[in-house]
N, C-alpha and C positions, 0 to 999 in steps of 0.2 A: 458563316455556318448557321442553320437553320435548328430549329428543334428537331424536328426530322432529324437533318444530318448529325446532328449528337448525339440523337437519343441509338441511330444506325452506328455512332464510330463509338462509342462507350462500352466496354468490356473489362471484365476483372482482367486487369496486368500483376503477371507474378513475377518480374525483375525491371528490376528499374539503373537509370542511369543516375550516375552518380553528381549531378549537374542539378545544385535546389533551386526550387521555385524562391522568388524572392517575394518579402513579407509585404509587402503590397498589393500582390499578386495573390496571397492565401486571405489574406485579412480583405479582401475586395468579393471573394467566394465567398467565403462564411458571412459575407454583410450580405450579399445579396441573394445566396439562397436561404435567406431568412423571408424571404418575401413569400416562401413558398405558405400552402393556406391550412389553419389548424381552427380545427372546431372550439368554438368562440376567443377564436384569436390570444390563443393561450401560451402559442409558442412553447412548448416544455422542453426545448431541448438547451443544452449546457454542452460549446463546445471551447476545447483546447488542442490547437495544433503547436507539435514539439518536434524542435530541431536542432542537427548539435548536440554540446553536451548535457543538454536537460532529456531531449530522444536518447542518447546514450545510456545515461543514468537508469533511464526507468527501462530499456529493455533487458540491462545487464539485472537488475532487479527481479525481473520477470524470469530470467534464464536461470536464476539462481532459486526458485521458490517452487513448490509442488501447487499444482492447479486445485484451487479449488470447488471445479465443478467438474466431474467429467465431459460431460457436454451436455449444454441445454439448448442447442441452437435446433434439433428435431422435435418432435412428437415421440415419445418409446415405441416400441413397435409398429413403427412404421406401415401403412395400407398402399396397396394400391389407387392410384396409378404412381403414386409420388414416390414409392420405394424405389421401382425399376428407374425413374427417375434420375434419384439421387446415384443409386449404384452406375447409372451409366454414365454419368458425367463424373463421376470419379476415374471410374475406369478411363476415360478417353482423356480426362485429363492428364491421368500415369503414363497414359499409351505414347503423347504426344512428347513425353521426355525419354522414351526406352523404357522406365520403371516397369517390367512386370508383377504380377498378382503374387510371384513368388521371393520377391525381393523386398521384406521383410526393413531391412536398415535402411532400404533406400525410401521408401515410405515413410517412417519415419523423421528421414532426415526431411521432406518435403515438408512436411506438417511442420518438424519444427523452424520451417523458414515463416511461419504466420509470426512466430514470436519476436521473427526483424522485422515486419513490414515488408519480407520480401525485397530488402533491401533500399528502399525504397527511403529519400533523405526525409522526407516531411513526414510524420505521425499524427494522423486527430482520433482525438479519445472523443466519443459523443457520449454522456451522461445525461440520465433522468432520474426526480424523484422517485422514492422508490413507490412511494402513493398513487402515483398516476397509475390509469387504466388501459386498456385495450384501444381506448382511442387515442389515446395520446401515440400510444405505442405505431397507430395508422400515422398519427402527424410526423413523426419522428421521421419513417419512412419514407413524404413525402419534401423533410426536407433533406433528407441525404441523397432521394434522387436529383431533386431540384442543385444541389451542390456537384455532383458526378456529370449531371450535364453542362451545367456552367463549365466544369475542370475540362472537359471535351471540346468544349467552342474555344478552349483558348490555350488547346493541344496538350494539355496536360491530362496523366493516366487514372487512374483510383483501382483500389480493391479493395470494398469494403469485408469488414470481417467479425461475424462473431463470436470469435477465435478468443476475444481480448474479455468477454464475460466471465473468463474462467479463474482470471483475476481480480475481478468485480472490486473486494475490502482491500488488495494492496495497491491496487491502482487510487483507489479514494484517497487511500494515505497518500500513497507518495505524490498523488497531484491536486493533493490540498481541498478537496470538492466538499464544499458546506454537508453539517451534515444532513443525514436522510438520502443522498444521492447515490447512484449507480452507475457501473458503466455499463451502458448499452450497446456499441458496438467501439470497433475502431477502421480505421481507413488509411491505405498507407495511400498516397499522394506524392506525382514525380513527376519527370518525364519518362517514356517507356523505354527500353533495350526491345528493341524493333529486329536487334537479332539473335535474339533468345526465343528458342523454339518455342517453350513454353507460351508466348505470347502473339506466337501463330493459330493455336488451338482458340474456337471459340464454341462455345457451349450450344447445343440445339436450343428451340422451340418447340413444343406441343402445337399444332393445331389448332387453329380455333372450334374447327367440328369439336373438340375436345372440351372446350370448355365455355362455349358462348353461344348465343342465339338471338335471331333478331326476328320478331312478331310484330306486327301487323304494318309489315314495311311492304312497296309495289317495287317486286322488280321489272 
């Protein structure tokens, strides 16, 4: 498989098979999308993948504890074009399990499947100081893509998520992270359930009319 073809078969999976990648297989990911490139080779990212009963531990932790952010993964009042966005990919997300707009518990209960991993046996917790800036925060991101395509080329799923910021100070404790650190996002990691509807649904693209331009090119 090509980059291309990973960057084309890589999509958020929201159930997983209960069949774990083995640790030579995650620990070979996380070494090598470290290769990916951060502004003066600074690397800020701090990762731990958890499985078993240390994944157990900290999720029953998490199920047991009130969030302490609401959410910070938008902008508050959201603008166009990105509001319509967001709401339609929610919607179509719901749409593709039956949940409608008026079903309340079942909504709910979706959401609350972020705090398993969506089932999903492997867990990585990504942490950054909490000093770092806006660039780092760019490098971060490009090594979590760098790591979702590797998981791609070697048929394994991801869903990164940051779902898992809302527990930022219990997660620090319970997974020991020097301190000053954060958690930035988390990732569940598997292989897919290829027959869960849910992982039929794939999210649109915007157009590039929408957001790019190319000047002083001959066509």
């Amino acid at each position: 498989m090509n980059v291309e073809q990973a960057l084309q078969a890589r999509h958020s999976v929201r159930a997983f098979l209960p069949r774990v990648p083995d640790a030579a297989t995650v620990s070979d990911l996380m070494e090598k999308a470290a290769q990916a490139a951060s502004g003066g080779n600074m690397q800020p990212w701090r990762v731990l993948a958890l499985t078993g009963e240390p994944l157990a531990e900290v999720l029953a932790a998490v199920a047991a504890a009130e969030p302490e952010e609401s959410s910070i993964s938008y902008p508050p009042q959201l603008w166009e074009p990105y509001r319509s966005r967001r709401f339609e990919n929610g919607e179509d997300l719901y749409r593709s399990i039956g949940i409608g707009r008026d079903n309340k518990p079942a909504r709910l209960e979706q959401l609350a499947r972020n705090g398993r991993f969506f089932g999903a046996p492997v867990g990585l917790f990504v942490a950054m100081e909490q000093r770092m800036g806006p660039a780092q925060w760019m490098d971060l991101g490009i090594y979590l893509q760098s790591f979702m395509l590797l998981a791609s080329a070697k048929g394994l799923a991801t869903c990164a998520q940051g779902f898992w910021r809302r527990y930022s100070n219990l997660l620090a404790e319970r997974l020991e992270l020097p301190q000053g650190y954060q958690i930035a996002v988390g990732m569940a990691l598997g292989y897919e359930d290829c027959s869960a509807p849910i992982n039929s649904w794939r999210s649109s693209r915007a157009s590039m009319e929408q957001w790019g331009e190319l000047k002083g090119f001959a066509f």
